[in-house]
C-alpha positions in Angstrom: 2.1 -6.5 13.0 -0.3 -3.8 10.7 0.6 0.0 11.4 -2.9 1.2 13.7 -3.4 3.8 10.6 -3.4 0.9 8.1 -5.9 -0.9 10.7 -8.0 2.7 10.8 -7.7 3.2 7.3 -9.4 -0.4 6.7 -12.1 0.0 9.5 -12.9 3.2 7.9 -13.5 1.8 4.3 -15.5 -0.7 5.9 -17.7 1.7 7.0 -18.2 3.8 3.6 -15.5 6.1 4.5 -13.2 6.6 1.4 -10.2 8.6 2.7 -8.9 8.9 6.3 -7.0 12.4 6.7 -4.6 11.7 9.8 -3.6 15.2 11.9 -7.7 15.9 10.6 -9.8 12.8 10.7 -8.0 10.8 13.3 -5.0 12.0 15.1 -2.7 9.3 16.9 -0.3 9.5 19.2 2.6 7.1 20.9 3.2 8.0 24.6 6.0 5.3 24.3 4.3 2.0 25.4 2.5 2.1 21.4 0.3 4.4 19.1 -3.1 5.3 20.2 -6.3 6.9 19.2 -6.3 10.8 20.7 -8.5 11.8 18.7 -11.3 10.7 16.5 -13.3 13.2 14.3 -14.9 11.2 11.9 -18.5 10.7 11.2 -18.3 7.0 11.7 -17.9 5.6 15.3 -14.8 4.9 16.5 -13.5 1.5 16.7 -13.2 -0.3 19.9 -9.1 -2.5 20.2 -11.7 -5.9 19.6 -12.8 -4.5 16.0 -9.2 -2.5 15.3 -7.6 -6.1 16.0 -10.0 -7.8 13.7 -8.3 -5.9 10.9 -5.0 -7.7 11.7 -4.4 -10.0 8.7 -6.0 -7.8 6.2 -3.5 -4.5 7.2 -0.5 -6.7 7.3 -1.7 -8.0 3.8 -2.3 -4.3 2.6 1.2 -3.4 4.0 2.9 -6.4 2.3 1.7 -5.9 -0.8 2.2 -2.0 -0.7 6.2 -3.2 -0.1 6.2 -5.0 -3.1 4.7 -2.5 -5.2 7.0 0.4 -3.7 10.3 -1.8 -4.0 9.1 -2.8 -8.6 8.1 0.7 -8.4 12.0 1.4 -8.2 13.2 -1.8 -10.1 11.4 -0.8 -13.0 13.1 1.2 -16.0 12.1 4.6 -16.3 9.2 5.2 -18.7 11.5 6.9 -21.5 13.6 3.7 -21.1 10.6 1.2 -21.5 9.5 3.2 -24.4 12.7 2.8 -26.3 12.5 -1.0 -25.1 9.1 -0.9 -26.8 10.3 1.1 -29.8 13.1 -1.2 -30.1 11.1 -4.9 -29.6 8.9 -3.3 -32.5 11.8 -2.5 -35.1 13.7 -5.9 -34.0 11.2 -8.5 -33.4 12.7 -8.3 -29.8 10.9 -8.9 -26.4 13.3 -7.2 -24.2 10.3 -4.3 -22.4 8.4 -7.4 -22.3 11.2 -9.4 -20.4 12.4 -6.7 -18.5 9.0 -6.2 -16.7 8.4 -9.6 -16.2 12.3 -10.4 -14.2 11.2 -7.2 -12.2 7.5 -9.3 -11.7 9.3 -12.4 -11.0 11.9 -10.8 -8.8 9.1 -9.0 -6.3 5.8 -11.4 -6.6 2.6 -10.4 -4.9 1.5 -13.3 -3.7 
């Protein structure tokens, strides 16, 4: 199930609002039966739970693809290593930056 921020965050761009500053814009809460709306300070109107909901699919696909991106952004060899790969493949003939990236690709695919 999307975050509600994720969900806000997607209304709002919807609506020609670029970034969504929470503890400013929008500040939620969770009064331990789920996260709410307390309060809403953006110049847009704010959602009703019928047009948050709507935003469902798209928010889990944001977060899902956010996941993927966070866990290659850790596979990945540091960017003095994958220069040296480069430097190296150069000299040599070699494709191992080239390989590298793509196991790290393979290994966490976006779709």
């Amino acid at each position: 199930m999307a975050q509600l921020s994720k969900k806000i965050e997607l209304y709002a761009a919807a609506n020609s609002v670029a970034n969504v500053e929470f503890e400013k814009d929008v500040k939620l809460r969770d009064a331990g039966s789920g996260v709410y709306i307390y309060e809403w300070n953006l110049a847009i109107a704010e959602p009703t739970v019928e047009q948050l909901a709507s935003y469902e699919t798209a928010g889990n696909t944001a977060e899902a693809l956010q996941t993927v991106l966070s866990t290659r952004a850790v596979a990945y060899p540091t960017w003095q290593e994958q220069m040296d790969m480069q430097y190296k493949d150069l000299l040599n003939g070699t494709t191992t930056w080239k390989d590298a990236v793509a196991k790290v690709k393979s290994d966490n695919p976006k779709d």
